[in-house]
C-alpha positions in Angstrom: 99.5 136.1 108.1 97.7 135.5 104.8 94.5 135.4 105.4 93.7 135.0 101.9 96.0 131.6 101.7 94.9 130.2 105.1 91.1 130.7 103.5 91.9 128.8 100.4 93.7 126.0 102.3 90.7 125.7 105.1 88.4 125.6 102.0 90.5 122.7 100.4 90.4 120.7 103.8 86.5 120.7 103.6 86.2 119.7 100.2 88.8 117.2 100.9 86.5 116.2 103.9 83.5 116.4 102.3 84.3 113.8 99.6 86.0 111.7 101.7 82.8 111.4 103.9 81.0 110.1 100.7 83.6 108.3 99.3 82.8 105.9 103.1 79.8 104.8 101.3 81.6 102.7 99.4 85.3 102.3 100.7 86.2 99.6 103.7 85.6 100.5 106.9 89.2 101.0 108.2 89.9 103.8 105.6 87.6 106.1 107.7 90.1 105.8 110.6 92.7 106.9 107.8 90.8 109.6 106.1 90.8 111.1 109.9 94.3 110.8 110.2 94.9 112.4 107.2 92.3 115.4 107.5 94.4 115.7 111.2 97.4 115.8 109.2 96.4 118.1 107.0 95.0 120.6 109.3 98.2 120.4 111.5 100.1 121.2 108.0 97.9 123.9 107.1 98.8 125.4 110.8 102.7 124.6 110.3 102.4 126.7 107.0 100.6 129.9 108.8 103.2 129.8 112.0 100.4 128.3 114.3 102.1 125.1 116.0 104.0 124.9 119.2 106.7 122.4 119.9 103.9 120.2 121.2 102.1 120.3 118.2 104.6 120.1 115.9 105.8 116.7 117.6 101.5 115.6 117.3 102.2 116.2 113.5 105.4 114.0 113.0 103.4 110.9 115.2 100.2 111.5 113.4 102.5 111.9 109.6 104.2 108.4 111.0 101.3 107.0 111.1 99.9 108.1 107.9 102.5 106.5 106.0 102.7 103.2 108.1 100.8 100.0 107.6 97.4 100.0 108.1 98.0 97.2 111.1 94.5 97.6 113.1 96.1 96.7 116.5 99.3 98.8 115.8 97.3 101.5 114.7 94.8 101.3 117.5 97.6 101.2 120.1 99.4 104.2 118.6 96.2 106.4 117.8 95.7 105.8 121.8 99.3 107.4 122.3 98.3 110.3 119.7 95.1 111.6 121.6 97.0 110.6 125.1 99.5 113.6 123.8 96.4 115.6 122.5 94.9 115.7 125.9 97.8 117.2 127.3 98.2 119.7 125.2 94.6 120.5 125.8 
């Protein structure tokens, strides 16, 4: 493993975090729920690219990359973030 690479990507994801949690101050409400998904989606990419995800994980990536690239429905998305930690818990 690269530790090297997996530091610089980690770093990346917090700055990425970081400015999305300011960037709430003057975005909609309902792209919090999407800067989430994405920072999930991003860390579960950064764990595909160092050889860290199980088959369960890697099928908790495709939901959560189906959902970032859906509509941003409220109801839909409610009901199928609900399915997303349902499978989360189980892997847990």
């Amino acid at each position: 493993m690269d530790k090297n690479k997996l530091k610089d990507d980690l770093f990346y994801l917090l700055a990425f975090m970081l400015t999305s949690a300011r960037g709430l101050y003057d975005e909609p409400l309902d792209y919090g729920v999407f800067r989430l998904l994405d920072a999930s989606g991003r860390l579960l990419e950064i764990m595909k690219d160092h050889d860290l995800l199980n088959d369960r994980l890697m099928s908790l990536k495709n939901m959560i990359d189906g959902e970032r690239e859906s509509s941003m429905d409220n109801e839909q998305q409610r009901e199928r973030l609900d399915e997303i930690i349902l499978k989360m818990t189980r892997e847990m």
